[in-house]
ROVEX-60105 format. One record per residue (C-alpha): x, y, z; residue in three letters; residue number from 1. Coordinates in Angstrom, 3 decimals. Example, Ala and Ser with C-alpha at 12.3 -4.5 7.8 and 13.67 -1.06 7.14 Angstrom:
ROVEX-60105
LUMZA        px        py        pz  code  pos
LUMZA    12.300    -4.500     7.800   ALA    1
LUMZA    13.670    -1.060     7.140   SER    2
This chain:
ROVEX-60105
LUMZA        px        py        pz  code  pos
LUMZA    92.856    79.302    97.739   UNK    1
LUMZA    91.550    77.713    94.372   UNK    2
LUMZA    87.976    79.051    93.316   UNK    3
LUMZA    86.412    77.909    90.101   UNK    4
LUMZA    83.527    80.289    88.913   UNK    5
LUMZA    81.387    78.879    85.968   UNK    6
LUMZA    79.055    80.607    83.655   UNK    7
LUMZA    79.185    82.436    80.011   UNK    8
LUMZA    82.506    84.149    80.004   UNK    9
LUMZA    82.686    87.467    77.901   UNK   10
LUMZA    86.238    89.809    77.564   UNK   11
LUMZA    87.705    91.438    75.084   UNK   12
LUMZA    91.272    90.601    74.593   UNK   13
LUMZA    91.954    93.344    71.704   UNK   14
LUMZA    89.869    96.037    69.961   UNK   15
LUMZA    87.321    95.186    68.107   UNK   16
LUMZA    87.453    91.425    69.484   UNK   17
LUMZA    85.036    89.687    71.451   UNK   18
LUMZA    86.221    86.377    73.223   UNK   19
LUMZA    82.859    84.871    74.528   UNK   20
LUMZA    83.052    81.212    76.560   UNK   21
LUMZA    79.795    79.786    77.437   UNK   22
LUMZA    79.477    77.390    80.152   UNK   23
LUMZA    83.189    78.052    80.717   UNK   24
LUMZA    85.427    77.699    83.836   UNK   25
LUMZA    87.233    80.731    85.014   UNK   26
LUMZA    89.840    79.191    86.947   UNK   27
LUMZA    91.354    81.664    90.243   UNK   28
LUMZA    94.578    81.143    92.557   UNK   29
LUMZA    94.204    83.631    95.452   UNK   30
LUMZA    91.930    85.624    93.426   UNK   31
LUMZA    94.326    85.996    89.993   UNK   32
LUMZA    93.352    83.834    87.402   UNK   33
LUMZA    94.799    81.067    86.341   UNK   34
LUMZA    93.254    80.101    83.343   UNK   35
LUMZA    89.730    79.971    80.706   UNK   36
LUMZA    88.195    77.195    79.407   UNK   37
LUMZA    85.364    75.303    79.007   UNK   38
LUMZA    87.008    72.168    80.902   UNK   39
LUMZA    88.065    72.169    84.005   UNK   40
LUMZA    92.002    72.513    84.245   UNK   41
LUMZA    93.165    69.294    85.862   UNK   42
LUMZA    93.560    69.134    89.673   UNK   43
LUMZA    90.943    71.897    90.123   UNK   44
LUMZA    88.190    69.363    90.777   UNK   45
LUMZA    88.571    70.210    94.667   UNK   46
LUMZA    88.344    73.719    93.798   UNK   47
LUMZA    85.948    76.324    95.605   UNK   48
LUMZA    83.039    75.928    92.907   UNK   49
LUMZA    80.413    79.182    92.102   UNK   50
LUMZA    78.035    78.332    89.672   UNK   51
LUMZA    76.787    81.435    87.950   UNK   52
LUMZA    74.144    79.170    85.482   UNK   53
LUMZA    73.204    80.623    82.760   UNK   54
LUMZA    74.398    84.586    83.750   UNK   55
LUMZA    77.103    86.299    82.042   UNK   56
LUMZA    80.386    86.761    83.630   UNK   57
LUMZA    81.793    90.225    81.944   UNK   58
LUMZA    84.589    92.297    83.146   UNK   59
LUMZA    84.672    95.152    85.365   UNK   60
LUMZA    84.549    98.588    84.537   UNK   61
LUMZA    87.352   101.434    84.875   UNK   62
LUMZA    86.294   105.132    84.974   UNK   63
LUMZA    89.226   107.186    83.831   UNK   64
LUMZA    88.134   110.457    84.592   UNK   65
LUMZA    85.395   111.264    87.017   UNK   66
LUMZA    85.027   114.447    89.979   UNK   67
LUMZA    84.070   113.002    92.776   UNK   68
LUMZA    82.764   116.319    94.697   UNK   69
LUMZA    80.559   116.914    91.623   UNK   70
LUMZA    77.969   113.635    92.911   UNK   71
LUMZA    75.801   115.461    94.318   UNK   72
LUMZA    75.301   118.073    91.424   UNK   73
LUMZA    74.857   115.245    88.822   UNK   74
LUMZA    71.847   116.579    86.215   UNK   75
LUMZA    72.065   120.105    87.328   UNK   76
LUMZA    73.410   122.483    84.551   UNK   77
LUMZA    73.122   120.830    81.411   UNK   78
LUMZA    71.930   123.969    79.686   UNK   79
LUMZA    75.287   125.327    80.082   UNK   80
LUMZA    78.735   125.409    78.279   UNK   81
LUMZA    81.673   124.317    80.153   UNK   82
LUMZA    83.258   127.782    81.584   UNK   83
LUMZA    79.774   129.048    82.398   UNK   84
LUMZA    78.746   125.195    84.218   UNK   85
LUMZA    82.066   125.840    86.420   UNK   86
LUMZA    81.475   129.162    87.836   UNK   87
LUMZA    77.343   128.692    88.536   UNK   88
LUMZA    77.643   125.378    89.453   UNK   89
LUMZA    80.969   123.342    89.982   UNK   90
LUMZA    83.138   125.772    92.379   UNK   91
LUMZA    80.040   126.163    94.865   UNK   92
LUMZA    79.350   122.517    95.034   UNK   93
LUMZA    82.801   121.507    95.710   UNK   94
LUMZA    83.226   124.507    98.389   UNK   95
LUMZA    81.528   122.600   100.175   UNK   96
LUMZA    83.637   119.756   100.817   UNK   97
LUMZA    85.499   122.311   103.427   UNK   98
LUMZA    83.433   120.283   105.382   UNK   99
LUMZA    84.922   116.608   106.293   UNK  100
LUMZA    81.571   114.817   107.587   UNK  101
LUMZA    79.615   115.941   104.464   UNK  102
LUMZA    82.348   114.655   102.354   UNK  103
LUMZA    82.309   111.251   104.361   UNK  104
LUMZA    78.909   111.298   103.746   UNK  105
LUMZA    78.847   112.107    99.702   UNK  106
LUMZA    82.168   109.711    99.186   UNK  107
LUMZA    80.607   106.744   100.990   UNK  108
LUMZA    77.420   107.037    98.778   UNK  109
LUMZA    79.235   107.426    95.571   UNK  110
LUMZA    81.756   104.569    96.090   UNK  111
LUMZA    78.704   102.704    96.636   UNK  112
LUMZA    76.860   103.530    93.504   UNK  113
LUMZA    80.241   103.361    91.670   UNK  114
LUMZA    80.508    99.270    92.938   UNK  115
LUMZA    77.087    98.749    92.526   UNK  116
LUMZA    77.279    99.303    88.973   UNK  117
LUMZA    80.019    97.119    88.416   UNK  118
LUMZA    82.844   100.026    88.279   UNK  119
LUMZA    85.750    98.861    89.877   UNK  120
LUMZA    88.851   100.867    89.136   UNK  121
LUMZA    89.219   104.536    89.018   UNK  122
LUMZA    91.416   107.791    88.405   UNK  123
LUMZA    89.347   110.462    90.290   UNK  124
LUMZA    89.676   114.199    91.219   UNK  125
LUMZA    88.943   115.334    94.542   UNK  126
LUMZA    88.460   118.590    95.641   UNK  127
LUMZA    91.298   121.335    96.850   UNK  128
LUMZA    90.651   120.257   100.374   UNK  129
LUMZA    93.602   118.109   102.271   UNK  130
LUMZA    91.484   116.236   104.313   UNK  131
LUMZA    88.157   115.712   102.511   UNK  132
LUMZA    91.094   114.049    99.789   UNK  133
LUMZA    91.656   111.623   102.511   UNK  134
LUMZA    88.558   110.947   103.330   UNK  135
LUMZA    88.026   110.086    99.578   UNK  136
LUMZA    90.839   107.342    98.970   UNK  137
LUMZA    89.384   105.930   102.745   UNK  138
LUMZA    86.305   105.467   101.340   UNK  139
LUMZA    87.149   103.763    97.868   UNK  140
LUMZA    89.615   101.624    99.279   UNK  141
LUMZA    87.063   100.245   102.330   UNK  142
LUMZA    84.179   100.166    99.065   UNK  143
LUMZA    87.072    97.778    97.612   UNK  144
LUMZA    87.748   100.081    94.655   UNK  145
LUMZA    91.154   100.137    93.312   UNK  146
LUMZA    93.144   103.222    91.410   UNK  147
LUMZA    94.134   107.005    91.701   UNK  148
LUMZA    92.705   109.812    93.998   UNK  149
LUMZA    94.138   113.009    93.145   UNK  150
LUMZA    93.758   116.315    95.429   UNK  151
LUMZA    93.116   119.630    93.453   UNK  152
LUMZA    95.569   122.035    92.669   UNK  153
LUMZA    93.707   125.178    91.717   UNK  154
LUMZA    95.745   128.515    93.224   UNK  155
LUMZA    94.039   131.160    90.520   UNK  156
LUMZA    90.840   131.679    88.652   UNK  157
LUMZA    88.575   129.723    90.963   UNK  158
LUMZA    86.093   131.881    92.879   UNK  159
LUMZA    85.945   132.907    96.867   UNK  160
LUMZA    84.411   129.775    97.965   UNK  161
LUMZA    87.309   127.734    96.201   UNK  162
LUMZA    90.940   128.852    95.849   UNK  163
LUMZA    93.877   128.119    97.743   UNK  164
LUMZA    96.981   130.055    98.134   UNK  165
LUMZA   100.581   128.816    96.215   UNK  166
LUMZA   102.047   127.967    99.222   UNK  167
LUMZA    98.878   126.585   100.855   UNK  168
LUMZA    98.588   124.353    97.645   UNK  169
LUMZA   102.204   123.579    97.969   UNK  170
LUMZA   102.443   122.719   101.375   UNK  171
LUMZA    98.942   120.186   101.462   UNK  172
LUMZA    99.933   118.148    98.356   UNK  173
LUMZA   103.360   117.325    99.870   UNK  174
LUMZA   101.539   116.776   103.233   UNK  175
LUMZA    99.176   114.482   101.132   UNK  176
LUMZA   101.758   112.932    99.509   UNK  177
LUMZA   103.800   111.567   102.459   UNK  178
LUMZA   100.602   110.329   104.733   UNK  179
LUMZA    99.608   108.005   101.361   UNK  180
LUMZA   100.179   104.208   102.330   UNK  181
LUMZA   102.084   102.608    99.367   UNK  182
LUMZA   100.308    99.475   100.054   UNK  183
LUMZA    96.876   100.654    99.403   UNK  184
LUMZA    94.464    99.615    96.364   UNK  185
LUMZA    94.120   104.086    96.053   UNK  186
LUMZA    96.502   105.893    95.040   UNK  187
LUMZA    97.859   109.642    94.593   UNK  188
LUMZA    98.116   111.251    91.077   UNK  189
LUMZA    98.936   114.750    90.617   UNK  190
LUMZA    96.006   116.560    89.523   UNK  191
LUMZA    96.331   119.956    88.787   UNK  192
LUMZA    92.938   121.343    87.764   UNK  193
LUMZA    93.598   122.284    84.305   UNK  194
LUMZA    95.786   125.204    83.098   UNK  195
LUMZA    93.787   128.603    84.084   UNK  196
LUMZA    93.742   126.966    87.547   UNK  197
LUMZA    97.278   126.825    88.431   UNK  198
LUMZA    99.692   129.385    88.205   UNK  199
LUMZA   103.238   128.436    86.859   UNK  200
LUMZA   105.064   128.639    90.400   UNK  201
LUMZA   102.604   126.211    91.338   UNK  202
LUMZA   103.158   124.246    87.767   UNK  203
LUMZA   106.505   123.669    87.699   UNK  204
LUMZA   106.537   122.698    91.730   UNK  205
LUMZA   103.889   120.041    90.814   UNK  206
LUMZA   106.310   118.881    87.702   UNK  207
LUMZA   109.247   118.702    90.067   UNK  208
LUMZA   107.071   116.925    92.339   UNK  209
LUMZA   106.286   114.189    89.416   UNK  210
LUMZA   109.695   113.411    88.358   UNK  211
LUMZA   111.326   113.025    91.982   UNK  212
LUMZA   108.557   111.138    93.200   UNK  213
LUMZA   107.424   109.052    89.909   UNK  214
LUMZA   104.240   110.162    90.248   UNK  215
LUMZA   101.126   109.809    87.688   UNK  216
LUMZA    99.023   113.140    86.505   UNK  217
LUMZA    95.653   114.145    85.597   UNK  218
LUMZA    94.611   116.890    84.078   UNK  219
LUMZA    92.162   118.197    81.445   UNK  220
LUMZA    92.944   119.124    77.492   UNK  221
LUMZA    91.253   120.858    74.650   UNK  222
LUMZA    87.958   120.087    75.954   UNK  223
LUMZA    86.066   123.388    74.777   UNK  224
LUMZA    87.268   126.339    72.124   UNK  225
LUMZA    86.880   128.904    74.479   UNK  226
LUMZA    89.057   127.359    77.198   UNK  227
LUMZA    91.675   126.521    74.532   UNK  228
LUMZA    91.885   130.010    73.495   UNK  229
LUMZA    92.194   131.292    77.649   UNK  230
LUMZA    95.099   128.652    77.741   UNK  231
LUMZA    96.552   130.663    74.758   UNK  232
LUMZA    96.283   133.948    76.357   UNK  233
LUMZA    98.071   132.881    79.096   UNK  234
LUMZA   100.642   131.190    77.772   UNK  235
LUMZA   101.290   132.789    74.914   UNK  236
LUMZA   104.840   131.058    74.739   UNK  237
LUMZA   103.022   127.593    74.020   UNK  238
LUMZA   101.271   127.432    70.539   UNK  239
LUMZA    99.084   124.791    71.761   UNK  240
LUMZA    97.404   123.203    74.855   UNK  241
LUMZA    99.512   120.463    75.303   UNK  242
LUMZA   102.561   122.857    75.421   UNK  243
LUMZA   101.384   124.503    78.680   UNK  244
LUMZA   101.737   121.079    80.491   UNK  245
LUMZA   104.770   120.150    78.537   UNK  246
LUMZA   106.904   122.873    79.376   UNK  247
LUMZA   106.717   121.740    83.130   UNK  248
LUMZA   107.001   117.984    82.611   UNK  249
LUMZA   103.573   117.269    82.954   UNK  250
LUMZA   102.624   115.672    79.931   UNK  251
LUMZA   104.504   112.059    79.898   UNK  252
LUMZA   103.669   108.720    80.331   UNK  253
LUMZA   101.172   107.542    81.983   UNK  254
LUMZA    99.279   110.561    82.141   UNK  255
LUMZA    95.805   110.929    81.550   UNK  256
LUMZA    94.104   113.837    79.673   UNK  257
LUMZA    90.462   114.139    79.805   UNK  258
LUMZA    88.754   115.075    76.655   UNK  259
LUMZA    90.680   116.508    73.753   UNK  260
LUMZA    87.874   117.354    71.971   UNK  261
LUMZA    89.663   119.728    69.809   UNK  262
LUMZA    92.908   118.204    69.672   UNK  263
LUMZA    94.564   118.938    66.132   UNK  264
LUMZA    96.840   116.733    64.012   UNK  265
LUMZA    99.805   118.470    65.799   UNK  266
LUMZA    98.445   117.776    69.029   UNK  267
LUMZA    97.054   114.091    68.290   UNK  268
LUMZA   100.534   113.644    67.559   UNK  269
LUMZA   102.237   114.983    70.329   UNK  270
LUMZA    99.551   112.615    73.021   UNK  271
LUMZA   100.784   109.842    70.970   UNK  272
LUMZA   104.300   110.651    70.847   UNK  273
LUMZA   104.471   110.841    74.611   UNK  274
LUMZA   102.310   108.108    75.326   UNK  275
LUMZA    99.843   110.210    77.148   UNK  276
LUMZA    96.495   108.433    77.889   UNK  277
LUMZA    92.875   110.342    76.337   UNK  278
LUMZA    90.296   109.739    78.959   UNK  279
LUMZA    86.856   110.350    76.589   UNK  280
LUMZA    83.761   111.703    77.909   UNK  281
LUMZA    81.441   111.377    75.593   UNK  282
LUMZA    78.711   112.341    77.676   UNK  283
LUMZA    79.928   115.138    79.541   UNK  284
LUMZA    81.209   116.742    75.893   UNK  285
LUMZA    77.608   116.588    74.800   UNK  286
LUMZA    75.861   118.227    78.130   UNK  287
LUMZA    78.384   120.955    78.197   UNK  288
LUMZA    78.286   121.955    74.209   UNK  289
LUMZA    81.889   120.812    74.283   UNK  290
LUMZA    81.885   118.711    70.792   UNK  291
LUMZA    82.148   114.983    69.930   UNK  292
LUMZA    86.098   113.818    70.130   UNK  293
LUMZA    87.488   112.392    66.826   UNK  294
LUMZA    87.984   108.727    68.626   UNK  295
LUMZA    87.843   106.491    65.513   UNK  296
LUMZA    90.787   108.853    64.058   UNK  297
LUMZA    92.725   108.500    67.387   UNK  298
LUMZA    92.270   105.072    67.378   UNK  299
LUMZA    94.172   104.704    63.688   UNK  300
LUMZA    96.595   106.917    64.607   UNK  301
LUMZA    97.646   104.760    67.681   UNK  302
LUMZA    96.361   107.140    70.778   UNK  303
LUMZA    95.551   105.082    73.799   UNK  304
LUMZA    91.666   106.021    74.644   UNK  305
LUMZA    89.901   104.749    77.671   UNK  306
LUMZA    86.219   106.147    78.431   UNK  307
LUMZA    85.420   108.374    81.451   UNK  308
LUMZA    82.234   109.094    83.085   UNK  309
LUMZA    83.212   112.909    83.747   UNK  310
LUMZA    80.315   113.419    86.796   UNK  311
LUMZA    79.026   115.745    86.817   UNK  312
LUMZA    79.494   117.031    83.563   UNK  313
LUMZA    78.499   113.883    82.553   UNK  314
LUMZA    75.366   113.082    83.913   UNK  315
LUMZA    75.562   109.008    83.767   UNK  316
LUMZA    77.711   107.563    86.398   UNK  317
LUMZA    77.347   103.537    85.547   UNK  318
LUMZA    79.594   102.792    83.134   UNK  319
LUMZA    77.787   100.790    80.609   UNK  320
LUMZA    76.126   104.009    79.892   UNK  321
LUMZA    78.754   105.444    79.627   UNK  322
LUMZA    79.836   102.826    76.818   UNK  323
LUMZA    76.582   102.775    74.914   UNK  324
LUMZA    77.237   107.244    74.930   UNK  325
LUMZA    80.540   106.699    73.224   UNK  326
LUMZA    79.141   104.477    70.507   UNK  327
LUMZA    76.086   106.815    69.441   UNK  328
LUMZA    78.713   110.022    69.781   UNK  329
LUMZA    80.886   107.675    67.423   UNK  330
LUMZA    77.653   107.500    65.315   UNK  331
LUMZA    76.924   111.561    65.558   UNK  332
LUMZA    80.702   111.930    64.622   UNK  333
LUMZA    80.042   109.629    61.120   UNK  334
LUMZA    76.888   111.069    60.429   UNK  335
LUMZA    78.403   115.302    60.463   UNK  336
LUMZA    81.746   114.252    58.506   UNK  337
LUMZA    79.477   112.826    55.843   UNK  338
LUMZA    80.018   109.130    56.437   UNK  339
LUMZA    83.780   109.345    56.098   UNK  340
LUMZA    84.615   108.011    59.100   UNK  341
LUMZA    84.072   104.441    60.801   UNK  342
LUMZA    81.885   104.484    63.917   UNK  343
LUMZA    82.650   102.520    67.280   UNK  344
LUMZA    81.153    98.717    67.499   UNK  345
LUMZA    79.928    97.765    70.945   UNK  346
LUMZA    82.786    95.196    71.071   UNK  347
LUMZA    85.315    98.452    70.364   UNK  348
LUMZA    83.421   100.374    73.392   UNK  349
LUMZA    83.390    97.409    76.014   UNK  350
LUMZA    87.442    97.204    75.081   UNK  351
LUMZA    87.435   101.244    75.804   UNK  352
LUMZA    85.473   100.916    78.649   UNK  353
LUMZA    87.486    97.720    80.419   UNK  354
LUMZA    90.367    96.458    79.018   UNK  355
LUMZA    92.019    99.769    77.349   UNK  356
LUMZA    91.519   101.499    81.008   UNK  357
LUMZA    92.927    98.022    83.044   UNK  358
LUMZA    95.911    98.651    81.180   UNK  359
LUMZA    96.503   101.783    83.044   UNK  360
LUMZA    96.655   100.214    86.172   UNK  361
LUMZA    98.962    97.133    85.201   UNK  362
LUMZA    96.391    94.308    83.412   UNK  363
LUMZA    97.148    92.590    80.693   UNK  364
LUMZA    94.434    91.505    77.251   UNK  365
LUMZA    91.025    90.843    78.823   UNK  366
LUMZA    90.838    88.068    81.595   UNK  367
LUMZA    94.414    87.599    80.984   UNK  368
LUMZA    96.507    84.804    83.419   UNK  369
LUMZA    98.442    86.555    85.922   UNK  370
LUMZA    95.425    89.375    86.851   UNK  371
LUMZA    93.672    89.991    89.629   UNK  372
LUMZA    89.843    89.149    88.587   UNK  373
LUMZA    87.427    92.111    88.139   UNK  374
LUMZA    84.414    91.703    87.046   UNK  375
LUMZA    80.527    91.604    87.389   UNK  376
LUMZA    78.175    88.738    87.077   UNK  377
LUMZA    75.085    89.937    85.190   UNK  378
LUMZA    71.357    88.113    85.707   UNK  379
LUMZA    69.383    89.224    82.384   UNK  380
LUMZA    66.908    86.211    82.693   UNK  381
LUMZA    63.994    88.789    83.683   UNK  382
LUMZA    64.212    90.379    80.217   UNK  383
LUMZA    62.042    88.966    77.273   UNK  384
LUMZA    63.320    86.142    75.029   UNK  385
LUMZA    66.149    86.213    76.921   UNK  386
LUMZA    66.429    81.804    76.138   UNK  387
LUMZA    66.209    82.421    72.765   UNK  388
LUMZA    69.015    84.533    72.367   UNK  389
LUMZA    72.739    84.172    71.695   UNK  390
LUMZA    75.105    84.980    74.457   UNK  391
LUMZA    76.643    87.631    71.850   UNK  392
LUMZA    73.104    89.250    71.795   UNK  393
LUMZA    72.564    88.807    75.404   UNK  394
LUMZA    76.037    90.666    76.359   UNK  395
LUMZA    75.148    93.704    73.172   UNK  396
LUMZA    71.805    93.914    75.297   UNK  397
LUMZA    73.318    94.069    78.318   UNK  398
LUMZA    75.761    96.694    77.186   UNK  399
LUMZA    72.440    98.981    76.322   UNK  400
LUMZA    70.349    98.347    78.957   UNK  401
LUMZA    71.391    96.459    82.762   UNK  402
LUMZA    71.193    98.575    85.208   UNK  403
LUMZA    72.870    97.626    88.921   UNK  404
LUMZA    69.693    95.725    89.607   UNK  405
LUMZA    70.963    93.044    87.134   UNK  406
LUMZA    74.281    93.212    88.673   UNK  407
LUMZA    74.535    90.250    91.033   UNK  408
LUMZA    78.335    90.712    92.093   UNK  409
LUMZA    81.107    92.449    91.518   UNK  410
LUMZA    84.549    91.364    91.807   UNK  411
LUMZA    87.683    93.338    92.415   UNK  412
LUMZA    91.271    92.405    92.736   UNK  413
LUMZA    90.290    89.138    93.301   UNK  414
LUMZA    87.990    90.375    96.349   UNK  415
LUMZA    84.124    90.043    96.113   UNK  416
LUMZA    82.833    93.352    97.176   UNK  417
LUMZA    79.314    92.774    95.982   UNK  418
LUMZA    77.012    89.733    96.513   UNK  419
């Protein structure tokens, strides 16, 4: 089916770079696009026609790191650094997802939210729970959501609500494993907790697990100095972080690290080297006293960074949000290392928050030929002056302040799941 949607078309095909099309013709062939413009390619004038006027047709958003059993704690324990948060807070929270109707109830909610703000593709942790992990990927795939669902491996150094045995850990993941559907929009990643969580019987069955099954990980890295120096005490074989994922083959390509806050030049190099993907939280490494990641040096250096919305240590779900936190961290970052450093643009943060994270999951530059579409169709024509403005300062506006009220529909894979 050919579909022509018209309107002011805004992607960024590169860092840094803004492509912006107004009154342009997004041409779609079964929902992948087919081509940009501001004519109408020829033999599309019998084309499906949606006239989006004078709104702005951006992309979609990707959330590269977000706990999905932590929605319902989102704003509680801000006051609190990042060991402390888990123990009060975290571990009790997601306890409760023992239960499979509350977590049908919570996951149906938050894919909900999640589309309604215009984020379409995710990498996710569930809990430690089997089912409540299916329930999960049933939700976001019925919401429309495409991405990776990963179910908790965490068999030391939770707490008595929230632990599970080696084997028990074991024997669910596999079980998870082989009821996935390959031909789903979700799914699996391996997703052990983060180091203290996972013993290194239950490490090195998870890395096994990964290279026999070519399976994507998730994990977290360097995120706080205190957590860096537990990793240290036990492994004290493995000089740094990075080394206590390594050592069991978890720390390839393709997998995505939440954080690194404290990442070193060493380390920096080794992410790079392996082609491991940094999942920033700018937010959440604020609330929790974490730090503010060294992004514009990553950046240089060649890291691949996508933006995460970290719920509920993060306490901003929408993504856009999320985008205008990584810029004024950026800014925070400039201002303490004495100006010496460049900060993010809101053209470098959109790229981080769509196109740098669509590359995970297969998409090419932007609205590039070839892709399934996803994106949202913003209505800013409430706001003041809003005629009088460019479409550039319409979209840096937008960035800053729409909320899912100005969201009019959402587009993913092709598939309109809102509006």
């Amino acid at each position: 089916m050919r579909q022509v949607l018209h309107g002011h078309i805004i992607h960024a095909p590169e860092l840094g770079k803004l492509e912006i099309i107004e009154n342009g013709y997004m041409h779609l062939e079964d929902g992948r696009i087919a081509g940009l413009g501001q004519e109408l390619l020829p033999g599309w004038a019998d084309g499906e026609r949606v006239d989006y006027g004078d709104r702005l047709i951006m992309q979609s958003f990707c959330d590269m790191h977000l706990h999905a059993p932590q929605y319902p704690m989102l704003g509680m324990g801000m006051d609190l650094p990042l060991l402390e948060w888990l123990n009060t807070y975290t571990f009790k929270t997601e306890a409760r997802f023992k239960d499979v109707d509350y977590a049908r109830e919570v996951y149906r909610r938050l894919a909900q939210e999640l589309v309604s703000n215009g984020t379409t593709r995710v990498c996710a942790f569930s809990s430690l729970h089997l089912e409540s992990t299916r329930v999960l990927m049933e939700e976001f795939e019925k919401a429309g959501i495409c991405g990776y669902v990963g179910k908790v491996n965490m068999d030391r150094n939770g707490s008595p609500e929230l632990e599970e045995t080696t084997e028990d850990s074991i024997r669910d993941t596999i079980a998870w494993l082989d009821g996935c559907d390959p031909s789903a929009h979700i799914q699996p990643i391996l997703t052990p907790r983060f180091t203290p969580s996972c013993t290194d019987e239950l490490m090195a069955e998870l890395g096994r697990l990964a290279k026999a099954r070519g399976l994507r990980v998730q994990s977290h890295l360097s995120e706080n100095t205190s957590e860096i120096a537990w990793v240290r005490e036990l492994h004290p074989d493995c000089p740094q972080y990075w080394e206590s994922y390594e050592k069991y083959g978890l720390f390839g390509s393709h997998t995505v690290m939440a954080h690194c806050v404290h990442s070193d030049a060493r380390e920096r190099e080794a992410i790079r080297r392996n082609n491991v993907v940094v999942a920033h939280c700018p937010d959440s490494n604020i609330n929790l006293i974490s730090g503010v990641a060294p992004i514009r040096r990553m950046l240089d250096e060649g890291i691949w960074v996508t933006l995460g919305s970290d719920i509920a240590g993060g306490a901003i779900l929408p993504m856009m949000g999320v985008i205008a936190s990584a810029i004024r961290s950026s800014k925070v970052r400039r201002i303490s290392e004495n100006w010496g450093v460049d900060f993010l643009t809101v053209a470098e943060g959109y790229y981080l928050g769509t196109t740098s994270g669509a590359k995970y999951f297969g998409s090419g530059n932007g609205f590039a030929c070839g892709d399934g579409l996803h994106a949202i169709v913003i209505d800013d024509r409430h706001y003041v002056d809003t005629g009088r403005l460019s479409v550039r300062d319409r979209f840096e506006r937008a960035i800053y302040r729409a909320d899912a009220n100005d969201i009019k529909a959402v587009y993913s894979e092709g598939r309109k799941i809102k509006g």
